[in-house]
VODRENDO-297979 format. One record per residue (C-alpha): residue number from 1; residue in three letters; x, y, z. Coordinates in Angstrom, 1 decimal, padded with zeros to 4 digits. Example, Ala and Ser with C-alpha at 12.3 -4.5 7.8 and 13.67 -1.06 7.14 Angstrom:
<rodrens>
- 1:ALA:012.3:-004.5:007.8
- 2:SER:013.7:-001.1:007.1
</rodrens>
This chain:
<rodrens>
- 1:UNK:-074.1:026.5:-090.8
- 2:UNK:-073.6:028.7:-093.6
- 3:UNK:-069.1:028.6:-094.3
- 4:UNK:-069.7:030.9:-097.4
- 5:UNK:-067.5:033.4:-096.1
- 6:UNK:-064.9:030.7:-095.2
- 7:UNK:-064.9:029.3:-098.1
- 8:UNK:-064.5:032.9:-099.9
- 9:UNK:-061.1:033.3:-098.1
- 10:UNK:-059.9:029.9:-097.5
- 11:UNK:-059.9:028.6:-101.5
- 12:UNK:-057.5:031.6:-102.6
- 13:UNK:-055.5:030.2:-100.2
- 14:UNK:-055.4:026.4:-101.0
- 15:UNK:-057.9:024.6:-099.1
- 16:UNK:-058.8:021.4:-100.7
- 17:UNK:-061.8:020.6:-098.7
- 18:UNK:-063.7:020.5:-095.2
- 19:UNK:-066.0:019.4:-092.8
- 20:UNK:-067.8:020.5:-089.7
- 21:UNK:-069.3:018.4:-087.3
- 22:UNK:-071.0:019.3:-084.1
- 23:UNK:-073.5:017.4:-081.2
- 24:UNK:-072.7:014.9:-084.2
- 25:UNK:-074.4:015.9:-087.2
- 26:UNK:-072.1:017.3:-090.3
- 27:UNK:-073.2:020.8:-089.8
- 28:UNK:-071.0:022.0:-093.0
- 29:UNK:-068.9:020.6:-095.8
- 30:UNK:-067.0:021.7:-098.7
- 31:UNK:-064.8:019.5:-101.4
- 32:UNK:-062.4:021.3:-104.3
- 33:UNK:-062.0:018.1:-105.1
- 34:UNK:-062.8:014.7:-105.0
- 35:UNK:-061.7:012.8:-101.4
- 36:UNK:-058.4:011.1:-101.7
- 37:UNK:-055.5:010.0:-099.4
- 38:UNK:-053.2:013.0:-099.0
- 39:UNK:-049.9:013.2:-096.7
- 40:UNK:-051.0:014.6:-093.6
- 41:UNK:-047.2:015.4:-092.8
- 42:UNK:-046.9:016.4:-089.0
- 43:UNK:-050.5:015.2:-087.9
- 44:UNK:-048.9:012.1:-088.1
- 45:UNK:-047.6:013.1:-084.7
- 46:UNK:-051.2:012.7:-083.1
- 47:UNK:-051.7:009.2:-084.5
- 48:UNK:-048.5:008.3:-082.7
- 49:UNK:-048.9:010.0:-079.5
- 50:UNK:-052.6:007.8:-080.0
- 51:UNK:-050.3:004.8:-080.5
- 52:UNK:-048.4:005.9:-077.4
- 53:UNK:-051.9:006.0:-075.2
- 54:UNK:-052.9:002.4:-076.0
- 55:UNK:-049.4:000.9:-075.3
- 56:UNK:-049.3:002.7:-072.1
- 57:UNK:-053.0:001.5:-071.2
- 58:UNK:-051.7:-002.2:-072.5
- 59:UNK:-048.6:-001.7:-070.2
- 60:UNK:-046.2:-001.9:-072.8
- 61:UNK:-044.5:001.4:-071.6
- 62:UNK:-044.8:004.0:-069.2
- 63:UNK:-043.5:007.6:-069.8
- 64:UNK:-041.0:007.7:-066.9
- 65:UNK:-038.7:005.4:-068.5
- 66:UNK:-035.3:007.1:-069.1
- 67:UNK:-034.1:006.8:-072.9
- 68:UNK:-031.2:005.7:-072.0
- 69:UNK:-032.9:002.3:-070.5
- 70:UNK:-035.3:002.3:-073.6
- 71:UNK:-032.5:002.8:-076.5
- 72:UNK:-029.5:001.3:-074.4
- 73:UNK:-027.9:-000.5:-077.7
- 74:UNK:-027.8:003.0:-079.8
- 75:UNK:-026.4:005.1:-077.1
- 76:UNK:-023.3:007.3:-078.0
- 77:UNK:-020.2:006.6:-076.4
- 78:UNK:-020.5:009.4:-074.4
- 79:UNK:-024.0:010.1:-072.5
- 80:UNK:-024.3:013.1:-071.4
- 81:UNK:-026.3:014.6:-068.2
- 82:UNK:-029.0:015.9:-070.4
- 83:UNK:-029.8:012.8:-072.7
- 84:UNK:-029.6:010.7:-069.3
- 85:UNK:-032.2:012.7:-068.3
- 86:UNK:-034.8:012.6:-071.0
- 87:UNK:-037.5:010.2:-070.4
- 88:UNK:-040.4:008.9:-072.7
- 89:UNK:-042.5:011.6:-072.0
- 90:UNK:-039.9:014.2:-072.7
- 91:UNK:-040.7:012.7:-076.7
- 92:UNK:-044.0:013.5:-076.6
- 93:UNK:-044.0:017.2:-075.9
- 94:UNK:-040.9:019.1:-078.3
- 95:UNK:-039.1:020.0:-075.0
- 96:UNK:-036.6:017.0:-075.3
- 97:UNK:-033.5:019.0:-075.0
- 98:UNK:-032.1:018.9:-078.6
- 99:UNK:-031.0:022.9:-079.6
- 100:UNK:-033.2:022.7:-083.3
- 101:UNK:-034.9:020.2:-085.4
- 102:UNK:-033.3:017.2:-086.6
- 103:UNK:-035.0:014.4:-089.2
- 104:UNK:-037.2:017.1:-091.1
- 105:UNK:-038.4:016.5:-094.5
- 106:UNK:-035.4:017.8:-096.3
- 107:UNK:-032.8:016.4:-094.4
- 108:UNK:-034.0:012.8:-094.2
- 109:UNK:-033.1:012.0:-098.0
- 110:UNK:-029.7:013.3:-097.1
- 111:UNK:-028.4:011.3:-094.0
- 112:UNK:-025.6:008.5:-094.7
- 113:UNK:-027.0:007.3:-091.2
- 114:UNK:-029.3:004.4:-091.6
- 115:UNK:-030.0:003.8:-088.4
- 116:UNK:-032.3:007.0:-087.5
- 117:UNK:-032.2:006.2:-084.0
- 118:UNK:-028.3:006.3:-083.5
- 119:UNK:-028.4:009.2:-085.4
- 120:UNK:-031.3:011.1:-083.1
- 121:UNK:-029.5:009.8:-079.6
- 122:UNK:-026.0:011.7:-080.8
- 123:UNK:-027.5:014.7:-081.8
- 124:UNK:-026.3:017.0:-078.7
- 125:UNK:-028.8:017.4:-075.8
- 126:UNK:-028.2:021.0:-075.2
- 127:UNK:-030.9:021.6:-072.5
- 128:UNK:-032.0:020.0:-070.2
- 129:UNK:-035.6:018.0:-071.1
- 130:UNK:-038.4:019.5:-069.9
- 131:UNK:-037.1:023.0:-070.0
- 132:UNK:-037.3:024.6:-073.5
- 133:UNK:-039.7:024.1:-076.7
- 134:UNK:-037.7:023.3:-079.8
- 135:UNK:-040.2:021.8:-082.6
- 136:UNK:-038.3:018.4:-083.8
- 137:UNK:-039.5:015.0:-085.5
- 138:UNK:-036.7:013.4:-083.1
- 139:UNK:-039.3:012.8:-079.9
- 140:UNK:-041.9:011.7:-082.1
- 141:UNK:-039.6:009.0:-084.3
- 142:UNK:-038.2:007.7:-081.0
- 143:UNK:-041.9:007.3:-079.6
- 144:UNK:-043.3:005.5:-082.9
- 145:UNK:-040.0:003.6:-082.5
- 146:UNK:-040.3:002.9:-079.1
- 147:UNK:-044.1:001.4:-079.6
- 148:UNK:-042.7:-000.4:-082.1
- 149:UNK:-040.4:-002.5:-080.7
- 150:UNK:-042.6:-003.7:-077.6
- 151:UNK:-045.5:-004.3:-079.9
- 152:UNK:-043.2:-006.3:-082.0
- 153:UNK:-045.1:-004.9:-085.3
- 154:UNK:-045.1:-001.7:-087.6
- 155:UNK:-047.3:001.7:-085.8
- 156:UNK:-049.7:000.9:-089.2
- 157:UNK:-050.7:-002.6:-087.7
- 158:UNK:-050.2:-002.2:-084.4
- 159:UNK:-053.1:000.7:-085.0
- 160:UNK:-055.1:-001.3:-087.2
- 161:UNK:-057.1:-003.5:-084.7
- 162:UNK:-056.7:-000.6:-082.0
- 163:UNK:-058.4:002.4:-084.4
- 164:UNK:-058.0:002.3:-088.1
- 165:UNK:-060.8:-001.1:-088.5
- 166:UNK:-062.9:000.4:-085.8
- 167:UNK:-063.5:003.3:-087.4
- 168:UNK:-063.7:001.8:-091.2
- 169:UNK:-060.5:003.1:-092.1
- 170:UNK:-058.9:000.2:-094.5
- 171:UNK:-055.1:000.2:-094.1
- 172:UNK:-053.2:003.3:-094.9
- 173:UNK:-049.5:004.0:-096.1
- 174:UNK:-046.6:005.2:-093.7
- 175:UNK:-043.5:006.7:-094.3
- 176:UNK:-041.3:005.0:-093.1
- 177:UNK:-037.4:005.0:-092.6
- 178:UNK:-034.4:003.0:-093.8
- 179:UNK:-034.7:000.0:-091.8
- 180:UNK:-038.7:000.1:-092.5
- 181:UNK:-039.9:000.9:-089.2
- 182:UNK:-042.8:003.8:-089.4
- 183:UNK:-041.8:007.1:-089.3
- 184:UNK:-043.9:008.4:-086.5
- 185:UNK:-043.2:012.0:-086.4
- 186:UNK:-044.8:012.2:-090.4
- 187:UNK:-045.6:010.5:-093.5
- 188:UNK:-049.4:009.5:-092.8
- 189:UNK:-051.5:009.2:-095.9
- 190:UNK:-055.5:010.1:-095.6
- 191:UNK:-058.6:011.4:-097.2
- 192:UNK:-060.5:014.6:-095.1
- 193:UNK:-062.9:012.7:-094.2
- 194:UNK:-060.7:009.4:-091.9
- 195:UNK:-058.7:012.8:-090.5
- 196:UNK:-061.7:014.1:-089.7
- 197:UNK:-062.8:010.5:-087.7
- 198:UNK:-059.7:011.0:-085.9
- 199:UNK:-060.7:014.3:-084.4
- 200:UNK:-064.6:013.2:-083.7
- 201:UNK:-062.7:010.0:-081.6
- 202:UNK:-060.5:012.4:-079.2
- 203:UNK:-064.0:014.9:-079.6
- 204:UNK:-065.7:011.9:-077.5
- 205:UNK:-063.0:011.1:-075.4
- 206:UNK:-061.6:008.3:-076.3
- 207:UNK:-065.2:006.3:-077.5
- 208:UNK:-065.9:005.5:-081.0
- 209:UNK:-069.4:004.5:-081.9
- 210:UNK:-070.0:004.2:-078.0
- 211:UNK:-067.7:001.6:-077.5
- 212:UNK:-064.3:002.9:-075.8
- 213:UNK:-061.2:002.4:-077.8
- 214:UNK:-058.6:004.5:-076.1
- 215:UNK:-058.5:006.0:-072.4
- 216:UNK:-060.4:009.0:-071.8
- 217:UNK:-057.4:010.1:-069.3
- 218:UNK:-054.8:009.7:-072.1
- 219:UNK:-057.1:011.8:-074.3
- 220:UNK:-057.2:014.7:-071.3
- 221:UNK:-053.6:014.5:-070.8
- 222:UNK:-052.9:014.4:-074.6
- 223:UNK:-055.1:017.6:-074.7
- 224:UNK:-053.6:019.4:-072.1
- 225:UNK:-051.0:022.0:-072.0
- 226:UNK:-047.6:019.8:-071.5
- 227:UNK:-044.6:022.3:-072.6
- 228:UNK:-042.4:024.8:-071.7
- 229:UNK:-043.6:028.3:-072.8
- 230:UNK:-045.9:026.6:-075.7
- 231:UNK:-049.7:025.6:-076.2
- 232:UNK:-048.4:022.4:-076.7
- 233:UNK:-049.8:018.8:-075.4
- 234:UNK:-049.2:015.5:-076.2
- 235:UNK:-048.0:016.1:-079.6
- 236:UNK:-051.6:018.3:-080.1
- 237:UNK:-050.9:021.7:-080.4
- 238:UNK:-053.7:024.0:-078.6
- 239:UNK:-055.8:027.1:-079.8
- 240:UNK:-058.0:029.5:-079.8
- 241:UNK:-061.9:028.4:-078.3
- 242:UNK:-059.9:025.7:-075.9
- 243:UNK:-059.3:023.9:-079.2
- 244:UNK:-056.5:021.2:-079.1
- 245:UNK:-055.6:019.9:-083.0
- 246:UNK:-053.7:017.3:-085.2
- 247:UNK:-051.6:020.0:-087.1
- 248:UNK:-049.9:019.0:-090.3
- 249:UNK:-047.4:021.0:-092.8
- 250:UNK:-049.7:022.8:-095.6
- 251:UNK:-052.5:023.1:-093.3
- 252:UNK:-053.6:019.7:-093.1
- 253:UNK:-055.9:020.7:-089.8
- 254:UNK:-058.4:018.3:-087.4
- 255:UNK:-059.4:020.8:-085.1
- 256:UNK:-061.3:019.2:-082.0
- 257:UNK:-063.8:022.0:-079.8
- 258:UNK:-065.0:020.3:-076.5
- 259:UNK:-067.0:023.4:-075.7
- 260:UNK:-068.8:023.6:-078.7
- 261:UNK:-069.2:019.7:-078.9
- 262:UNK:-067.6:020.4:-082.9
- 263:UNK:-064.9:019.1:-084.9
- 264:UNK:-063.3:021.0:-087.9
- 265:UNK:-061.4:019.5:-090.5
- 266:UNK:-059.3:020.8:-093.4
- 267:UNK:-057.3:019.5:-095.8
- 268:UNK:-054.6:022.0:-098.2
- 269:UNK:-051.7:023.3:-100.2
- 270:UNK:-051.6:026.2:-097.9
- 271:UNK:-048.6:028.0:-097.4
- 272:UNK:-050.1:031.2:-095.5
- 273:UNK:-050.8:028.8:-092.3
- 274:UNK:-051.6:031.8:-090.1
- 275:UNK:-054.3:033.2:-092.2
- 276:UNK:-056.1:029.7:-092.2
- 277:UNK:-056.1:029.4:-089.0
- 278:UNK:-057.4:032.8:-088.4
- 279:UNK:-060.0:032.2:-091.0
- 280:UNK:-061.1:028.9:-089.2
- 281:UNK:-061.6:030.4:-086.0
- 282:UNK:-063.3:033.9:-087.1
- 283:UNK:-065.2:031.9:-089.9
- 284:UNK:-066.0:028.7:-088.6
- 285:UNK:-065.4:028.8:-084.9
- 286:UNK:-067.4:031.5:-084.2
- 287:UNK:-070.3:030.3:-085.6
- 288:UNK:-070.8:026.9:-083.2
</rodrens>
């Protein structure tokens, strides 16, 4: 695969580096720089809706339990009809009911609030869940939190046994939040190339190396179309080419194709995200 042209408008615009697989042979790469862990900011999301998957499949959860049930000791004093509502799987899919996003990278320095999860449950629940997309780190937080607490253990080793070692990724850094817990929703640090081992696992369905690590039906579910009004699944977003992707601020991209049988990963300082993107799928895409 020849990602000249790619590469042409891509580095004017801050691309670091990246790597094509597809029928699992590296069809293309291309490094700026040398590999090195880099915040992956809101791809984080996909490693916790991945966390979410093997908890469910281990029975630690299930994604009709009612927040209210799950966080009963951080409730507000008033609950209203909306946040009794909102179940597990209304954190997974940016249609939780909150009216704008709440615990973003500028605003989390700034909180007095310690405890992140008091804070998320007061914040009003001005729709009902399920019924409008509003993009917010709140449902991803409560999930990593949520996985946290019935695995009894940070989201870093909780996914350690389950996929990091698996895949020969050695322990990675976390944000996390005041109390320590991992901050699900953002704050993962990786080189191109463990991001990119990410996409090839959900690429295959679950199975690493032919040996099955997470369920294929979570993967399916995770890839499919979950909100209101957005191509938006399981904290994946959806695209062009039935592509589904880990999608971080800055373009930090793992862009999984089932119909070509590919994977595309990019890691950036890109701050003209829709020109990326439409460079990846006229320049790369098109070429499986």
């Amino acid at each position: 695969m020849d990602i000249t042209k790619f590469i042409e408008i891509a580095q004017p615009l801050g691309v670091l580096g990246v790597k094509v697989t597809q029928r699992d042979e590296l069809a293309a790469q291309w490094h700026l720089e040398g590999e090195c862990r880099r915040n992956v900011y809101s791809a984080s999301k996909s490693y916790t809706s991945c966390a979410v998957g093997f908890a469910l499949q281990e029975g630690l959860l299930s994604l009709d339990e009612k927040l209210v049930d799950v966080f009963r000791s951080e409730l507000p004093e008033t609950v209203s009809d909306n946040l009794a509502k909102a179940k597990v799987r209304d954190l997974l899919t940016m249609c939780l009911g909150q009216e704008q996003g709440n615990l973003m990278g500028e605003q989390r320095p700034l909180y007095e609030e310690k405890n992140w999860v008091k804070l998320s449950l007061e914040i009003p629940f001005v729709y009902e869940p399920g019924t409008h997309f509003v993009y917010n780190n709140v449902g991803p937080y409560l999930a990593g939190i949520l996985v946290q607490r019935r695995a009894g253990c940070d989201l870093v080793s909780y996914l350690m046994p389950r996929l990091f070692e698996p895949m020969g990724i050695h322990r990675p850094t976390w944000e996390v939040d005041p109390f320590g817990n991992t901050f699900g929703a953002g704050g993962l640090f990786l080189t191109l190339t463990e991001l990119h081992r990410f996409g090839l696992l959900y690429l295959h369905e679950g199975e690493w190396e032919g040996k099955r690590l997470l369920s294929k039906e979570w993967v399916t579910e995770s890839a499919k179309c979950q909100a209101v009004g957005e191509d938006y699944g399981y904290l994946f977003w959806r695209g062009e080419y039935n592509s589904f992707r880990a999608d971080g601020k800055y373009c930090q991209l793992s862009v999984i194709l089932p119909d070509q049988d590919a994977v595309v990963t990019v890691v950036s300082e890109c701050r003209r995200g829709g020109e990326l993107m439409r460079a990846i799928y006229d320049h790369v895409c098109a070429q499986l």
